[in-house]
N, C-alpha and C positions, 0 to 999 in steps of 0.2 A: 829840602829843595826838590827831591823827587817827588815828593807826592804834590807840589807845586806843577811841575814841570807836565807828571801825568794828566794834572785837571787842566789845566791848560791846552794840551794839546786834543782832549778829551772835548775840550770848548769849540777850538779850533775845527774838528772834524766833524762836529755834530752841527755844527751852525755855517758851514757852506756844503755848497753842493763838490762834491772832490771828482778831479775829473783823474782817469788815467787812459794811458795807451794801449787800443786793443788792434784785433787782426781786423780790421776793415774789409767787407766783403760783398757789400750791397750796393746797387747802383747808385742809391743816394749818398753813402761813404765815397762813390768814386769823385759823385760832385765835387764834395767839401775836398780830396785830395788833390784834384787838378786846379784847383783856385775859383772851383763854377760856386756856385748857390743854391744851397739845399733846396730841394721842391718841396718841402712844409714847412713852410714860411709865408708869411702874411705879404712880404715881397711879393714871391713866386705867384700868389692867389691875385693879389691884385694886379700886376702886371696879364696875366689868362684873363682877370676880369675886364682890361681894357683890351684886350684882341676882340673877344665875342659883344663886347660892344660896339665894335667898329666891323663884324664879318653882319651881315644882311638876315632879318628876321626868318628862321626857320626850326622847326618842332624840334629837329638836333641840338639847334643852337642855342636855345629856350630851355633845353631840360639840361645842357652843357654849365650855364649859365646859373641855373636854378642850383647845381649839385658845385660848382664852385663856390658860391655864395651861403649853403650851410660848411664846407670847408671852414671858409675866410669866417664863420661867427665859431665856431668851434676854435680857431686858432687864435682869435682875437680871446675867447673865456682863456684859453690858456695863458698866455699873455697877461690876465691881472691877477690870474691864482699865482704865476710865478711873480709878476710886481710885488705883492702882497708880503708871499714869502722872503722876497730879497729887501724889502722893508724892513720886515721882523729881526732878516740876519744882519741886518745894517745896524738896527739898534743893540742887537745882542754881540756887534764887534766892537762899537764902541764905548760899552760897558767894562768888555774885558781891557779895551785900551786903557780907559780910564784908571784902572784896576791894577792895569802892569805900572803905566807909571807914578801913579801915587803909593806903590811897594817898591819903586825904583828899582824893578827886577833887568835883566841883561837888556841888551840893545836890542839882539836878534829877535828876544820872543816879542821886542815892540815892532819892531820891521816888520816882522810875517805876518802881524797881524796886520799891519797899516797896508799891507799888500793886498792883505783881501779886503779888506776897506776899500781900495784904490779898484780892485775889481767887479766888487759887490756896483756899485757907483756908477760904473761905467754900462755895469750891465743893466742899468737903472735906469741911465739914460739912454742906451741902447734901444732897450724897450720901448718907452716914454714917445719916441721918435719916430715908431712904426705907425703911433694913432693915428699922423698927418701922414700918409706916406704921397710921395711924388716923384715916381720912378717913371722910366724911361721904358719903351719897350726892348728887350734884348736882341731882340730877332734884327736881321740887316733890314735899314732903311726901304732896300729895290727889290724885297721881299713880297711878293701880292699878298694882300689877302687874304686869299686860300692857302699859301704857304703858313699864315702866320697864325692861321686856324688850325693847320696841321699841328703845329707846334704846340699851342694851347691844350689840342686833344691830350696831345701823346702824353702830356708834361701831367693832366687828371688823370688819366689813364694809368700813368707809373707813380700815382698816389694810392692805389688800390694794389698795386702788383709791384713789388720793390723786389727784384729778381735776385738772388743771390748768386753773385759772379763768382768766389773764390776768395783766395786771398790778391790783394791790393795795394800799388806803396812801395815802402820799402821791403826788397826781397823778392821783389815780383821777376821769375824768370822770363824772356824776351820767348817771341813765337820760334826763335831759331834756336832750339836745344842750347842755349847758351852763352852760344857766340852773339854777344854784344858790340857791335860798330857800324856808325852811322855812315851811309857810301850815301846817303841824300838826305836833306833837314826838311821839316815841316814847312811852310812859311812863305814868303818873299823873298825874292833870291834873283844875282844876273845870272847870266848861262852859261853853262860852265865851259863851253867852247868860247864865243865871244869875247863873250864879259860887258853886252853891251843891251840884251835882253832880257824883259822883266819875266821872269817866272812865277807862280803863282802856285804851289806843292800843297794839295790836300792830305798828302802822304809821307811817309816817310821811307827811305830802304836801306835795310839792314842787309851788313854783308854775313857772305854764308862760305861754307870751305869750297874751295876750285879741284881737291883732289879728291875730295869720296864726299859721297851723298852728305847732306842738312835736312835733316828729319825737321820737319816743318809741323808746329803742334797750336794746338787749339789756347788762346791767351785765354778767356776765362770756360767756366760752364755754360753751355749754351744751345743752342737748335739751328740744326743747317739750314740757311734760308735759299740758296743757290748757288750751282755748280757752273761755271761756264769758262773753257777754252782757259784754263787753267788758275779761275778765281774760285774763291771760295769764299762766302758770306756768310757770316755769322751771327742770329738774334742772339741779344739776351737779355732776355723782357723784352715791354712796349719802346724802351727809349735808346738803347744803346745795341749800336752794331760791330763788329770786326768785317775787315775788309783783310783777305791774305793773298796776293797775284803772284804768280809763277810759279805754279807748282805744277808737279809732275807724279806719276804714281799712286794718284790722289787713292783712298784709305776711305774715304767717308763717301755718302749721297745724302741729297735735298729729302730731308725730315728727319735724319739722327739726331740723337740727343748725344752732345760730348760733354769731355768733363773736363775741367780745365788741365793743360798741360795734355790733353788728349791726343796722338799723331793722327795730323790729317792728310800727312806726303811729305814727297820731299823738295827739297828748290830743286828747280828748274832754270840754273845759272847761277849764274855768280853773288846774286844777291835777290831778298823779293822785297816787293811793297806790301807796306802794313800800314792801314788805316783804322781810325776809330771816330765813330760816330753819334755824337750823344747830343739827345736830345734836338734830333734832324739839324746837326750842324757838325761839321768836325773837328774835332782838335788834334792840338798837337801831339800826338802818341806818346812823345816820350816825358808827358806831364804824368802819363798813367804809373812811373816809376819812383817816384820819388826823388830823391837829390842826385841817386847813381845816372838816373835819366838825364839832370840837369848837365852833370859833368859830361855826359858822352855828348850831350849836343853840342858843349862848349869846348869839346875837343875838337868837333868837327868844325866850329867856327873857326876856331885858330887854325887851322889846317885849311883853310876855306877863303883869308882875308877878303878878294880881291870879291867875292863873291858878295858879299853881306851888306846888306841896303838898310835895313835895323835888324837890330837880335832881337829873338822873341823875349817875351814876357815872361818869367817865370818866379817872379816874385810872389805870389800866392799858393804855390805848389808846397803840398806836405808831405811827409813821410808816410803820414798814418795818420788816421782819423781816429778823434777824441771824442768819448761817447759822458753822459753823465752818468752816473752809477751813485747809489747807495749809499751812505753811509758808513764805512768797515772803522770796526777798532783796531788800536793796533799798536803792541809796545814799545819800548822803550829801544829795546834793540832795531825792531823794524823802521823805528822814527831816524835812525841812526842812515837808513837807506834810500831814502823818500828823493827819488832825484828830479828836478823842476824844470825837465829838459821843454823849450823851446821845440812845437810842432813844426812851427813855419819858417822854411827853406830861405836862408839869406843867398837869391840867385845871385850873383856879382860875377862879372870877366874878373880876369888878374890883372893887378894892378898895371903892368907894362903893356897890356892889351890897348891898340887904336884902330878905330875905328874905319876903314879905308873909305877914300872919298872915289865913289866910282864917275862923279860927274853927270851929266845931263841925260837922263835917260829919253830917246828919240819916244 
């Protein structure tokens, strides 16, 4: 039964692609971690290829256009070498399916394998579905033109220079040495005086201590883009920015290179704002954390009711980003450990949680 169980799982590993969880560090991991869509993707290319069809004939936009379009034929060959191979592995899982049940071997080794069967499939038709693709552009509707050619650049741009931020996700410490609590959420929101005004937060703020200084540090590695009346900006690459306001004591100037977790000062009050900005749009900061992110917004909403017009979205937000890797053998004892954890973050309120009706916003 063992030297069964070994060729089997021998089968198993050599006939899919095996994914496991690493440290996510690159802008394009932060993508897939906040629930965005990786920029090498035949998506990503065709949607840049309908902006520069739509921005007005010029030598920029021509040779823009020209270097996305060997992308999109590069990304489209990859696309049937992977077809091809998930073909192969298709046919060689249900070989062994076959195999298991006509030896009428355990349930389990016919599940796991009907599992990757079920995945193999999906990612078959996955594929298959890119040929025709008819996407939308991402950019806001009331977006010009030139905004959305900015976007197209940046977005080729960080196809060439994929920055390495750090670590990403879960684990990721907050720009406040620690202290983790939301004193303002991302989003749509009334006013917290009122309760009768629509607010509109590209930010978030994080509280800091009131009796001794909050050493205030740099979220990933990066280059100081600008100092002013107590902000601080921060590049990291062509697509993703940090935003850090109120500080005081400031530690850094405009052209440092920091490393993440690096002090750039301390707050200056009781709390600062921290923004992130990816791919000239912003998001919600506390997607860059992982599920710990999810909870502290969802503490804040409950602590919040009277306030909240919809909750955000955070059903696509992951822990850590899942890379594909190699082939590894691995025995008997190791198989023993193999655990199939679920990446992606079930955001849900608590069940007792309702929704407050704030009524007719003037």
């Amino acid at each position: 039964m063992k030297k069964i169980h070994r060729l089997l799982l021998f089968i198993l590993i050599l006939s899919t692609s095996n994914r496991i969880n690493v440290k996510a560090e690159t802008v394009d991991d932060l993508r897939e971690v906040t629930g965005n869509r990786r920029i090498n993707t035949i998506e990503t290319i065709t949607e840049i290829n309908q902006i520069l069809k739509r921005k007005q004939d010029s030598d920029e936009v021509k040779e823009l256009a020209e270097y996305a379009s060997v992308i999109e034929e590069k990304l489209i060959k990859k696309n049937e070498e992977e077809l091809k191979k998930l073909y192969d592995d298709k046919s060689e899982k249900e070989k062994v399916l076959l195999e298991l049940v006509s030896n009428d071997q355990p349930v389990y080794a016919v599940l796991t394998v009907l599992k990757d069967l079920e995945d193999i499939v999906n990612r078959i038709q996955q594929l298959n579905s890119a040929k025709n693709l008819s996407i939308s552009i991402q950019v806001d509707e009331d977006d010009s033109i030139d905004e959305q050619y900015e976007y197209a650049k940046g977005m080729l741009e960080s196809i060439e220079n994929d920055f390495e931020l750090g670590h990403i996700g879960k684990g990721l410490k907050p720009p406040t040495s620690g202290i983790f609590k939301l004193t303002e959420a991302y989003g749509i929101y009334l006013d917290n005086e009122a309760g009768t005004t629509k607010i509109h937060n590209d930010f978030v703020r994080f509280k800091t201590l009131n009796y001794e200084d909050t050493i205030i540090v740099s979220q990933w590695n990066g280059k100081i883009k600008s100092i002013d009346n107590g902000k601080i900006v921060i590049q990291h690459g062509p697509s993703l920015i940090t935003e850090y306001d109120k500080i005081k004591d400031i530690k850094v100037k405009v052209g440092d290179i920091v490393k993440q977790y690096e002090e750039l000062g301390v707050a200056d009050g009781d709390d600062i704002y921290f923004a992130v900005k990816l791919d000239g749009k912003y998001i919600d900061p506390m997607t860059i954390y992982g599920e710990e992110g999810i909870k502290i917004y969802y503490d804040w909403v409950n602590a919040n009711p009277f306030r909240i017009i919809q909750v955000n979205d955070m059903n696509k937000v992951k822990n850590e980003v899942e890379i594909e890797v190699e082939p590894i053998l691995i025995n008997d004892n190791q198989s023993n450990n193999i655990d199939n954890q679920e990446d992606v973050i079930n955001a849900t309120l608590p069940e007792d949680y309702e929704a407050p009706n704030p009524g007719i916003i003037q």
